[in-house]
C-alpha positions in Angstrom: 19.8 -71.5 -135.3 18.9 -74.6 -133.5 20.7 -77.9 -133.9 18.2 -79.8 -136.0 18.0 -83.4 -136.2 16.3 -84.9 -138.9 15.2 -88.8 -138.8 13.3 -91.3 -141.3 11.4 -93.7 -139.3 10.3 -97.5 -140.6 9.5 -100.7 -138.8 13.4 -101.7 -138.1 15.7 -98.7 -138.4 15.6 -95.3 -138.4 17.6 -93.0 -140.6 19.2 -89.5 -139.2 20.7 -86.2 -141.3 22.2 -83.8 -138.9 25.1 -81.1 -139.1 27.6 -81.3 -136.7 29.9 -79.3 -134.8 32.0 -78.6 -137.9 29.4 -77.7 -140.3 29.8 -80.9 -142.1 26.1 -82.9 -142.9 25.8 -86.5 -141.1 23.7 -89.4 -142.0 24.0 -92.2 -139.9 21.5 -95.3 -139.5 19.8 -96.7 -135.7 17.8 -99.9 -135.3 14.3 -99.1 -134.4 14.3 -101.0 -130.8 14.8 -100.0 -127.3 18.8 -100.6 -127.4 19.4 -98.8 -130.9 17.1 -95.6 -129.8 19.1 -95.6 -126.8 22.3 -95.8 -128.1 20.9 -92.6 -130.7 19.9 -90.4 -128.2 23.2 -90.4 -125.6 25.1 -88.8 -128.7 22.1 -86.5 -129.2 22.6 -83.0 -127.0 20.2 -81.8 -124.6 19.4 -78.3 -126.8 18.6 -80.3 -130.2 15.3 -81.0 -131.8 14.5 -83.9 -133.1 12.0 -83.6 -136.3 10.4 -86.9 -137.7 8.0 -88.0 -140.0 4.8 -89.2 -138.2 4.5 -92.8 -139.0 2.4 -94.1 -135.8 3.7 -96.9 -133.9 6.9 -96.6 -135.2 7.9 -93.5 -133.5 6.3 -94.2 -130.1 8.7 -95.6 -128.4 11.4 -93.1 -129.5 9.0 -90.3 -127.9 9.0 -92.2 -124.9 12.4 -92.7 -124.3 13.4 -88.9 -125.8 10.6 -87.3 -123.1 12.4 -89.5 -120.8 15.8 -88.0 -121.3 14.5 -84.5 -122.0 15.2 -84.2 -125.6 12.3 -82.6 -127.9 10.9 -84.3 -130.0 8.5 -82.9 -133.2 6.5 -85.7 -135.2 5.2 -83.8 -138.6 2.8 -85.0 -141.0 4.0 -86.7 -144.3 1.8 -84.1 -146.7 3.0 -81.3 -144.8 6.7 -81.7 -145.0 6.4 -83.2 -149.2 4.7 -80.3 -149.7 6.6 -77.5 -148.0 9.8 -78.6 -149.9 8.4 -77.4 -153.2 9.2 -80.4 -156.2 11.2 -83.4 -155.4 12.9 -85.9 -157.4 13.9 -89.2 -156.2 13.1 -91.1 -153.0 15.5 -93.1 -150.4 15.3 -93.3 -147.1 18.5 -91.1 -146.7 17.4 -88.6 -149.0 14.2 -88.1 -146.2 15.9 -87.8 -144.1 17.7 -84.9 -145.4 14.4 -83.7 -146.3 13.0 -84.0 -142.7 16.0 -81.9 -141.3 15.6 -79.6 -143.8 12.1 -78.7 -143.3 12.3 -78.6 -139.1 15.2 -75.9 -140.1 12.8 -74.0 -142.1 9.7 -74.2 -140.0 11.5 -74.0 -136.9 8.8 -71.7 -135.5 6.4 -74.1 -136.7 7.1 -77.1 -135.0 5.0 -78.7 -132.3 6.5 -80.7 -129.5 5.6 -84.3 -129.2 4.6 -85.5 -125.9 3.5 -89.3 -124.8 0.2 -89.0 -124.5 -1.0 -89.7 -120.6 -1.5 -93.6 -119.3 -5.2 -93.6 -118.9 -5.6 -92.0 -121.9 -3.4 -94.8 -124.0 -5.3 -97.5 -122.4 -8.6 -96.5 -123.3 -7.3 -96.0 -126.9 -6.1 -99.4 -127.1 -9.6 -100.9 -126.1 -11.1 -99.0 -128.2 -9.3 -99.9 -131.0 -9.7 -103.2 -130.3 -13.5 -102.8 -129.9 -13.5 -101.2 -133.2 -12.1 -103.9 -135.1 -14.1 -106.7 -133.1 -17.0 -105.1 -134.5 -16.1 -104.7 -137.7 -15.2 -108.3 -137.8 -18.3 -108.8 -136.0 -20.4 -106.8 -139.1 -18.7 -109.0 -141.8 -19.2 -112.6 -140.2 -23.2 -111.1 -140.0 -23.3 -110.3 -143.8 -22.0 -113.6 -144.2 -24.0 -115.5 -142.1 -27.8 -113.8 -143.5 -26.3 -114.0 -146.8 -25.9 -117.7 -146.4 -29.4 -118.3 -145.3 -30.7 -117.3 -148.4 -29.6 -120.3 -149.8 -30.7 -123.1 -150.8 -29.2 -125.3 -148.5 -26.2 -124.5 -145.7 -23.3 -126.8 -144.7 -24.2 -127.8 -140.8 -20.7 -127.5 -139.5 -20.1 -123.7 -141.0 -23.6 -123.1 -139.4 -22.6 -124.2 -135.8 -19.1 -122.7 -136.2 -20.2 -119.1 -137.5 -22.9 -119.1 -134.7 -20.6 -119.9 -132.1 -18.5 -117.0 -133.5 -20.7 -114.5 -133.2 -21.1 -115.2 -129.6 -17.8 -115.1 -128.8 -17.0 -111.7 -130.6 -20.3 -110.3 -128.8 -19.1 -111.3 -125.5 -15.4 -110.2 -126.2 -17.2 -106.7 -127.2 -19.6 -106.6 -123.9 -15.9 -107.3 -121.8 -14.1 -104.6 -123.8 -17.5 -101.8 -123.3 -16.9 -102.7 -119.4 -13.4 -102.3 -119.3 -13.9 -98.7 -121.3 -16.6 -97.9 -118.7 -14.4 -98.9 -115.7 -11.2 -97.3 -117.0 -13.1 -93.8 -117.5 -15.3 -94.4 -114.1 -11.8 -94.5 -112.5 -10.8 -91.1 -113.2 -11.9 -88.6 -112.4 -11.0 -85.6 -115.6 -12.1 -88.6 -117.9 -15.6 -89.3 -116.0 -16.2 -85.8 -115.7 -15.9 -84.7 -119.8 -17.6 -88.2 -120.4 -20.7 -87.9 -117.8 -21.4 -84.1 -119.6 -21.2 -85.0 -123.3 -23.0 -88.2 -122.5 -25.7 -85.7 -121.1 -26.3 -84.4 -124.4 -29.5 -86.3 -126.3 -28.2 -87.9 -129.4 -24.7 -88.6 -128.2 -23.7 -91.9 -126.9 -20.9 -93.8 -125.2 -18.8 -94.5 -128.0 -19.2 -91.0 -129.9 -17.8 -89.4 -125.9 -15.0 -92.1 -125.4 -14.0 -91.1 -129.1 -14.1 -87.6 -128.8 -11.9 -88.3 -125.4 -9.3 -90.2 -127.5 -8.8 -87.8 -130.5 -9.0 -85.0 -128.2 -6.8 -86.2 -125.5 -9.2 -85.9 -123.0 -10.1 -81.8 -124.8 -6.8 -80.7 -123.9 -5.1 -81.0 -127.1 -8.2 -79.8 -129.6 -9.9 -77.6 -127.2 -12.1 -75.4 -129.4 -15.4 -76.3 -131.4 -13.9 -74.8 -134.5 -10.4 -77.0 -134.3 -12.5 -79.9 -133.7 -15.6 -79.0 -136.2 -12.3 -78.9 -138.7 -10.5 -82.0 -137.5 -14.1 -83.9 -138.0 -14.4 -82.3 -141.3 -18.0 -80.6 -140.8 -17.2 -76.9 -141.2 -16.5 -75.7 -144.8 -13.7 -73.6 -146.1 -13.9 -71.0 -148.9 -13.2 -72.0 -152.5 -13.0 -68.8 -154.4 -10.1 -67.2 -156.3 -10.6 -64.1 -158.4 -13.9 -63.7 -160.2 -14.3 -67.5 -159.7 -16.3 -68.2 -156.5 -17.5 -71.6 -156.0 -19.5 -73.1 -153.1 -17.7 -73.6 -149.9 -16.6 -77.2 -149.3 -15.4 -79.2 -146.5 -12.6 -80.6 -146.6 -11.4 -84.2 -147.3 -8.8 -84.2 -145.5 -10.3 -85.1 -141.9 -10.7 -87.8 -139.1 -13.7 -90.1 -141.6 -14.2 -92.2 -138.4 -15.4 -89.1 -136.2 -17.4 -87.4 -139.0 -19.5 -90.7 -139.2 -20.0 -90.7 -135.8 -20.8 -86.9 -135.4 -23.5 -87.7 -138.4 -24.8 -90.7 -136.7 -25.1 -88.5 -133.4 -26.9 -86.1 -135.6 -29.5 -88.2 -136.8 -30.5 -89.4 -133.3 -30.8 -85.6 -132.4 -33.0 -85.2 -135.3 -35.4 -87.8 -133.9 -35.2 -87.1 -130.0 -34.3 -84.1 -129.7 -36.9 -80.9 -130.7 -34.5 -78.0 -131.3 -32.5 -80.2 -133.8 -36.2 -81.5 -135.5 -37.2 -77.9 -135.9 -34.0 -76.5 -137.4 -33.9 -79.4 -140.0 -37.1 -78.8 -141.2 -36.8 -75.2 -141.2 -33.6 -76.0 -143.1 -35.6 -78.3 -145.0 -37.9 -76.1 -146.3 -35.6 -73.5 -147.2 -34.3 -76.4 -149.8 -31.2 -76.9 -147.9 -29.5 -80.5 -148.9 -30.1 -83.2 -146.6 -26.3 -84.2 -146.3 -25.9 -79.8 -145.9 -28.0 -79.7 -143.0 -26.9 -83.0 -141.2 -23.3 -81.6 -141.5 -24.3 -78.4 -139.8 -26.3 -80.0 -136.7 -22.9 -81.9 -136.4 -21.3 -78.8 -135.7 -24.0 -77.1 -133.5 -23.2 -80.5 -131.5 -19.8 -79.8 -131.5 -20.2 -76.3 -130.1 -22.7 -77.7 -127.3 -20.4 -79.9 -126.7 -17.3 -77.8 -125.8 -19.5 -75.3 -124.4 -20.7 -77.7 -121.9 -17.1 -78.7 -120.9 -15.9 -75.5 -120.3 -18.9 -74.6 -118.0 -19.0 -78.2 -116.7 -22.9 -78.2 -116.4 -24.9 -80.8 -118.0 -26.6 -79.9 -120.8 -30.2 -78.8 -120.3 -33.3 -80.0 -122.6 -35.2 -76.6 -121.2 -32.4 -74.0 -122.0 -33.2 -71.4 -124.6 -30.5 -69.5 -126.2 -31.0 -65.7 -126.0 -30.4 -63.4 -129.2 -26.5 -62.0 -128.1 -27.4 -58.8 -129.9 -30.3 -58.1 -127.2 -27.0 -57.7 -125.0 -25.4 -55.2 -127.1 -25.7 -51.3 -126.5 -26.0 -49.0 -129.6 -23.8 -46.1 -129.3 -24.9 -42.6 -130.4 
């Protein structure tokens, strides 16, 4: 069996269980910076895995600097590992880390290796991040401000002073949308995917420069039906015995890129014909509003990765043919 070594990450240590050479369990405790990662990884050998508990920007550096001294490295999701290891009492930071070891030894075949993710692609996730939250900040000062002119009278300064605020995040926004542009423009795998999804009517900038992001430029999702199930807009079965219920999808799924894939829906609804007709087909058959939105998000989905493994645009005039014309009955 591998040499498995499980760690607890937080903002300023680390914690790491291991057995070592003798058989004898290990807990020792890292700082979390460049100097303390180091110092963990030059007692680490070359043929262990590393298993920790995915906690965002706390592990990235140590996946830098273990990809950078070949050592693999598995980040795991929280649920996942809580819920493999059956009921647990009591919570420390050693006793995860235990727990962490533990379940990379029993899921060994499970595990996924964690790899930095590739320059361009980190960049363009930073500005859009920041983008996102400019706008949300954006949205509230809005609220605020036509909220405020409903009154009866409004305090000059805060007028002046919210006004010129709202400027400044719109032109901090137009700056970041032309960095995002340039960045993709720049390369060429991340203008191609972004020119074709673009293409499709009902799917705009932000929708394709998010899709890039969570799918790492469609290398690591690289299927309609992983992504129609990271987006949360294909349902799963919910039946057990005689007791069959209607299929749901699941909660547990990227919100941010659902609401995007519905938004992207709606515009098809409006522009584009094939979506109009299925809805109110759909419609008519006295299929829920919500029901059918969620399954033109998925036919986008499949356009869209259809579209990137062909890498032709997508085509207003194409008509999909019947597949089982194509099929020859045998006597």
């Amino acid at each position: 069996m591998k040499l498995i070594y499980g760690i607890d990450l937080s903002k300023e240590k680390f914690d790491v269980n291991f057995f070592n050479e003798r058989g004898q369990m290990k807990h020792q405790i890292y700082n979390n910076t460049f100097n303390g990662i180091c110092k963990f990884l030059d007692m680490v050998p070359k043929e262990a895995i590393l298993v920790a508990e995915h906690t965002g920007v706390y592990g990235d550096l140590l996946v830098f600097l273990a990809g950078q001294v070949d050592v693999t490295i598995c980040l795991e999701s929280g649920y996942k590992i809580r819920h493999s290891l059956g009921l647990l009492k009591g919570k420390t930071d050693k006793l995860d880390a235990a727990r962490i070891r533990e379940y990379g030894e029993r899921f060994n075949d499970k595990l996924k290796i964690s790899e930095v993710d590739p320059e361009e692609i980190e960049e363009l996730e930073q500005l859009y991040s920041l983008r996102k939250q400019l706008v949300k900040e954006r949205k509230m000062l809005l609220c605020h401000v036509e909220k405020k002119r409903q009154a009866p009278s409004n305090a000059l300064i805060a007028h002046t002073v919210s006004e010129r605020m709202l400027c400044s995040f719109n032109e901090s926004i137009n700056e970041l949308e032309k960095q995002i542009f340039e960045l993709i423009h720049s390369h060429k795998d991340l203008f191609r995917n972004f020119d074709l999804v673009t293409s499709i009517k009902g799917i705009g900038p932000v929708t394709a420069s998010n899709l890039i992001i969570k799918t790492k430029n469609f290398t690591k999702i690289s299927t309609a039906r992983e992504a129609a199930s990271y987006a949360g807009v294909c349902p799963f079965p919910n039946a057990s015995g005689k007791m069959v219920k209607k299929s749901r999808v699941s909660p547990m799924s990227d919100k941010e890129l659902k609401t995007l894939l519905y938004m992207c829906a709606k515009s098809a609804v409006k522009h584009n014909q094939e979506y109009r007709l299925y809805y109110k087909q759909k419609s008519l058959e006295g299929k829920h509003h919500f029901l059918i939105m969620n399954n033109i998000s998925n036919k986008l989905l499949r356009t869209i990765f259809r579209i990137i493994e062909t890498g032709e645009k997508w085509d207003p005039n194409y008509i999909c043919l019947d597949p089982r014309d194509n099929l020859k009955i045998v006597a």
